[in-house]
N, C-alpha and C positions, 0 to 999 in steps of 0.2 A: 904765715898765711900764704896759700900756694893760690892763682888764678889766674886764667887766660887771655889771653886778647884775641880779636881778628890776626889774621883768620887761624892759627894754630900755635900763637906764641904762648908760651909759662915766666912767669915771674913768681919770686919769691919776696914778701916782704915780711920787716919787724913789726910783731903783734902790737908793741907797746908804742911806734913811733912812725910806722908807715913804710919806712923806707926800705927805700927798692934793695936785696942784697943781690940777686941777681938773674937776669933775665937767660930764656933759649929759645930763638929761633928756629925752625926750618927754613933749609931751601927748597922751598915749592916750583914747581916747572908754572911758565910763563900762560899755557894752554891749561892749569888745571879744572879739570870738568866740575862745573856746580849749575845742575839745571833742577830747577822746581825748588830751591832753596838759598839763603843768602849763607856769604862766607861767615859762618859762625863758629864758634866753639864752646859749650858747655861744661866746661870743666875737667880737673882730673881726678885720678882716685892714687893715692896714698897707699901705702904696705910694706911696714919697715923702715929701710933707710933710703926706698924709690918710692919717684911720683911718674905717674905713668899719665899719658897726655895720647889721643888718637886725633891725627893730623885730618886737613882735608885733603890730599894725595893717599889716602887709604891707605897711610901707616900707623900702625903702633909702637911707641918710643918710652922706653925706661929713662929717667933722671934720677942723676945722686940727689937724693935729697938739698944734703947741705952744700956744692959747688957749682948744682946744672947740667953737670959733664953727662953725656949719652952715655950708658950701662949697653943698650943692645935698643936695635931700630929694627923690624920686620914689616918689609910690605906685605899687608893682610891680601889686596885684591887691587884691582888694575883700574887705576883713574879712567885710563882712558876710555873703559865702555861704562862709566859712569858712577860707580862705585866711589864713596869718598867715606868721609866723619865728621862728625859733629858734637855726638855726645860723648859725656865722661863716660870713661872706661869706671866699671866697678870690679871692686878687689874683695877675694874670700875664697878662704882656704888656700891660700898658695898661688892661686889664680888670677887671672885680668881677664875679665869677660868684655866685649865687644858687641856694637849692633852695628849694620853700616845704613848712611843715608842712598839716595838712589833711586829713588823710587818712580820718579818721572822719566825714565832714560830706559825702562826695560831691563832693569835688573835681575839677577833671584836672589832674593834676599837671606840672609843670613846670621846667626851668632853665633861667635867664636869661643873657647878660652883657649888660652896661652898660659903657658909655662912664667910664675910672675919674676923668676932667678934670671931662666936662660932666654924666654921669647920663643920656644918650643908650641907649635899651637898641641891643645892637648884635645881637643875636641869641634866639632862643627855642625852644628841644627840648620837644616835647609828650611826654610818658611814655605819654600813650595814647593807640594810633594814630587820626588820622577817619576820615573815612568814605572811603575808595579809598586811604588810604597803606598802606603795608605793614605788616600785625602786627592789620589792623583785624578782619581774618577770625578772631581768635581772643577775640573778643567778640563773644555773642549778642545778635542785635536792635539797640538801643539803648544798649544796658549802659555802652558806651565813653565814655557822655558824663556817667557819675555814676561812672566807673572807680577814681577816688582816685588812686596811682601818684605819694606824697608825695615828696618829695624833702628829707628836711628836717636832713641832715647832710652837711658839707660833706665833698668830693670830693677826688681825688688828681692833681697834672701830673706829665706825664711831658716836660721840657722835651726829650729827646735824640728821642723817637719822635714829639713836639709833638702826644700824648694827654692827652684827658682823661678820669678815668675817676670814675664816679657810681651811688652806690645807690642803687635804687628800692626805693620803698613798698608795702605791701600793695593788693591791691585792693578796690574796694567794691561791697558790702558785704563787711566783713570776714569775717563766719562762716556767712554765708549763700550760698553757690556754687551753689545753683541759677536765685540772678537773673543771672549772669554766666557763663554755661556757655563752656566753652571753655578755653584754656590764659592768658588774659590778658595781652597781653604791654602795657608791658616792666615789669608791677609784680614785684617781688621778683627782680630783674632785676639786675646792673652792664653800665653802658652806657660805650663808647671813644665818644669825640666829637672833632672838630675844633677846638680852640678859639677856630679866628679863624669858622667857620659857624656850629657846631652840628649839624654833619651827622651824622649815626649812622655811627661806621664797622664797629663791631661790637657785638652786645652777648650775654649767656649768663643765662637762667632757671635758679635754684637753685630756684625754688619752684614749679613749673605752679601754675596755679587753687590758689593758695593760699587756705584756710580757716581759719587759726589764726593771724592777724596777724603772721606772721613776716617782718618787712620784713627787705630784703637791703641798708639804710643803713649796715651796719658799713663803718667803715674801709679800705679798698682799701690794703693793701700793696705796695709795688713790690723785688720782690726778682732781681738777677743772679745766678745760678748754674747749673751744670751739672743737667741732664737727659737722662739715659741716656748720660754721655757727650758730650754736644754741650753750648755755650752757653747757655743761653734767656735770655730776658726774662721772669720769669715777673711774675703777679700774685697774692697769694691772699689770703683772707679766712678769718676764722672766722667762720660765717652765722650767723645767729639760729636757724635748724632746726636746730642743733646736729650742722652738719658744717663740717670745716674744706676748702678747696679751694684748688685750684693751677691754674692755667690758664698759657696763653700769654698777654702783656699784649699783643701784635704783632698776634694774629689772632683771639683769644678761645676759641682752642682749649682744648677741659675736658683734664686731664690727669688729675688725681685728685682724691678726695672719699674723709675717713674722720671717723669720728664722733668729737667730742672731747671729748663728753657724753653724758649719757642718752638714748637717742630713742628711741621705740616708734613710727615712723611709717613710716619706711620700711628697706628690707632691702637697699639697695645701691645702685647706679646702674647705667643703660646706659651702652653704651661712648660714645656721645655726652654723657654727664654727666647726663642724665633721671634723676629717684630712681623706684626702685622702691618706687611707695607699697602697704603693708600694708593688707588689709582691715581694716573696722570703724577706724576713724582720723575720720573725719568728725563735726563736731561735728552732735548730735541736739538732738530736744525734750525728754530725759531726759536728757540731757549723757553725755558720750562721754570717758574720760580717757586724755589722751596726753602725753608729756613730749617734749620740753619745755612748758613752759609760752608763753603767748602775750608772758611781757617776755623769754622766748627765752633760750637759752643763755649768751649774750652779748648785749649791748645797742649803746648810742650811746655806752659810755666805748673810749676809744683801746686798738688794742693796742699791742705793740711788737718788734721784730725788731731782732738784734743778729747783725750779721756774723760777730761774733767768736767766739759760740758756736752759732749755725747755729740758734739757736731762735729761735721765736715764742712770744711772752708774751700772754698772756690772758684776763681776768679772768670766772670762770665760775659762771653760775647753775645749780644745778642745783635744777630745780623741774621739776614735772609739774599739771595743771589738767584741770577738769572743761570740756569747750567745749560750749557750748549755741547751738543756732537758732533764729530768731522771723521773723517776715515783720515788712518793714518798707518803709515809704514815705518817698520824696526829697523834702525840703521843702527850701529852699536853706538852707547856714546852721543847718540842725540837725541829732542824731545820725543818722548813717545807717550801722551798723553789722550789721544783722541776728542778733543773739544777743547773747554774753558767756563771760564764763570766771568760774571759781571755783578759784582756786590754792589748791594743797597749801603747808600752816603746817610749821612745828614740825619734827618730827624727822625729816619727809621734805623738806624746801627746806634746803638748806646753800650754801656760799660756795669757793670755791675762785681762788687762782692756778696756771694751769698753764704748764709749758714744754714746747710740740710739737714735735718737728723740722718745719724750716720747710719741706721737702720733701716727707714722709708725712704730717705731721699726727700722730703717734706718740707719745703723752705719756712725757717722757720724766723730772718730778717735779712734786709737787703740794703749793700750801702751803694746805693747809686753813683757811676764814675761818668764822666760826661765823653768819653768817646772808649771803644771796645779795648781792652787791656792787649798786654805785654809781656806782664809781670804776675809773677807767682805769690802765694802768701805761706805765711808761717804764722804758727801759733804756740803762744808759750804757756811754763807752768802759773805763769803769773795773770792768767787772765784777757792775753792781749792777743792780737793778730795784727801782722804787720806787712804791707804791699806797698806798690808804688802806681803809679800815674803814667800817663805818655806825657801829658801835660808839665812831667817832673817832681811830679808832690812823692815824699815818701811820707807815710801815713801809719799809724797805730790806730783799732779801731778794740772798743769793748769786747771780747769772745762770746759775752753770754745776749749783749743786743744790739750788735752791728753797730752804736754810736760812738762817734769819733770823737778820739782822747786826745790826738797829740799829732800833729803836722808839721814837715819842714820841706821848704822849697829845695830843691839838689839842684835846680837851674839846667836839669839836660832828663832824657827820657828817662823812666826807666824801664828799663825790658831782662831783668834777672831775677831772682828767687832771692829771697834774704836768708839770710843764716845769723845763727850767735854763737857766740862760744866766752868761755869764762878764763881768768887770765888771774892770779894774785886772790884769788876769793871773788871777782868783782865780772859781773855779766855786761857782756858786747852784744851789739844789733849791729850787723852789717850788711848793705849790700849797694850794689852800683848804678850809678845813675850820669847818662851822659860819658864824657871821658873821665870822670871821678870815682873812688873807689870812698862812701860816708861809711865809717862808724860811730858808733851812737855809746853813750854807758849813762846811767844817772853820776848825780854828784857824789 
């Protein structure tokens, strides 16, 4: 089992015993840049006999699998105007795909592949468009080149349609939309790509001119089922604006959007998938309060989709914030956010898992958490879905009616996604909570 620590360490341990066989640092510079996010790391991606790991110093690094020893180390982009990592690199086809974080600092965001042998980059998607590509006209002036449009969680293949498909970041300035007039594309965005070019082949805005840092980096699910009747390919998400949606994954056609939280922002959508945004919603110099909240309905923990019972599982913030604006100046490298927020505490921010139909979006039960999540869930063939707490519980809950089967205290948060895997015939639940790494198996 390969996984990470703060803020860009890999450790390898035995499946069967824990133990540590062997760990790899970086040496990070003393000044590394991480504004608008904490030092985290998400994991790696695996291929072959390397495990590839993207640092917070905006590098990407090959390991031997079985010694740890560095294969090849490439700086992607330059810490110091704000550019770092967070997420797992994902592996396919020969390749290590990449997004970078950054997006408070005036970035242009981007996703990479590299060469997964030598660290040759073999391609690069800008998020926001130059000057005469297409999408540039929906940035005023200048704006595009301090756009943001982070990329900073990894993305979904669709080996049978040979799609990639990638969230996009907020744009910047985050709360301030009058430096960036326009509809912004592709931040708050999911973008289909090629993944032997990078070519855009489709992509669909949840968010126009977003002002409440609702990045659109959740998860991209890829779900086959019927729609009215016919086949689809579909893809959907639950967004950080606290709507859930359903599109074609083939052509990026919006199909539906329904709310699967609180929102007071917008009243619907056009038939092209455009939200109907509500007056007074815009964050002011007196702060303006609208729900969700700017860490969004849902965040960067996984959801989960289970065939078996036609739901989507997804672990739900419900908060609401005050959003505030300020003029503000692009220095490279330091905050470039234009305001802030001020979230609602106490007995208005609660926790929830819910299970939507994976087709409406329709809550269909809810397992109430006592303060806003962390942690991601999984669902298995057996029936279950499995998260965890801030409070430290990790928990197994019914898939088909939200009630709780099975409980253990871990004694420290947890704030990661679980995973299983099978070992001798015999199925693992893992995942980490506090400074401990639990696995789980029946008798």
């Amino acid at each position: 089992m390969y996984l990470t620590e703060p803020p860009s360490s890999v450790a390898a341990l035995d499946l069967r015993t824990g133990r540590r066989l062997w760990s790899w640092s970086p040496v990070l510079p003393n000044n590394v840049v991480t504004i608008g996010f904490p030092s985290v790391n998400r994991g790696v991606a695996l291929l072959d006999d390397m495990v590839y790991v993207a640092t917070l110093n905006a590098h990407l690094v090959a390991l031997d699998a079985k010694s740890g020893a560095v294969r090849w180390d490439v700086e992607v982009a330059d810490n110091a105007h704000g550019y770092a990592f967070t997420l797992a690199p994902l592996a396919l086809d020969g390749k290590i795909v990449v997004g970078v974080s950054g997006g408070e600092t005036g970035i242009r965001g981007f996703i990479d592949a590299y060469d997964a042998k030598t660290g040759d980059r073999v391609w690069r998607f800008y998020t926001i468009p130059g000057a005469g590509d297409p999408g540039n006209d929906t940035w005023g002036g200048d704006s595009w080149k301090t756009g943001a449009g982070a990329t900073w969680l990894t993305g979904t293949f669709d080996p049978a349609l040979n799609l990639l498909y990638w969230g996009i970041g907020n744009p910047g300035p985050d709360w301030n939309g009058d430096m960036r007039p326009g509809d912004n594309l592709y931040t708050c965005s999911v973008v289909a790509l090629d993944p032997d070019t990078g070519t855009l082949k489709w992509h669909f805005q949840f968010t126009p001119h977003d002002t409440h840092d609702w990045d659109a980096n959740q998860i991209p699910i890829l779900v086959d089922a019927d729609w009215n009747g016919q086949p689809r390919k579909l893809i959907v998400t639950a967004n950080r604006n606290a709507f859930y949606y359903v599109l074609d994954r083939e052509t990026g056609e919006f199909l539906h959007a329904e709310a699967y939280a609180r929102q007071t922002w917008a009243k619907g959508h056009e038939k092209d998938g455009r939200p109907i945004v509500l007056p007074n919603t815009e964050p002011t110099e007196e702060g303006t309060l609208v729900y969700p909240s700017l860490q969004g309905a849902t965040n960067w923990f996984s959801p989960s989709y289970s065939p078996q019972t036609n739901l989507f599982y997804v672990a739900v913030r419900e908060m609401g914030a005050y959003y505030f604006k300020t003029d503000v100046d692009y220095e490279p490298g330091q905050p470039f956010m234009g305001g802030g927020e001020q979230a609602l505490s106490g007995d208005d921010a609660y926790g929830a898992i819910r299970g939507l139909d994976v087709l409406t979006g329709e809550k269909k039960w809810e397992f109430r958490l006592h303060t806003p999540p962390w942690a991601g869930v999984m669902s298995t063939a057996g029936g279950l879905v499995f998260g965890g707490t801030n409070e430290g519980n990790i928990f197994a809950l019914d898939a088909e009616t939200g009630g709780l089967l099975w409980e253990f205290p871990a004694g420290g948060t947890v704030r990661t996604n679980p995973m299983s895997y099978a070992l001798d015939g015999k199925q693992y639940i893992v995942t980490a909570a506090g400074n401990g790494v639990f696995v789980f198996g029946l008798p």
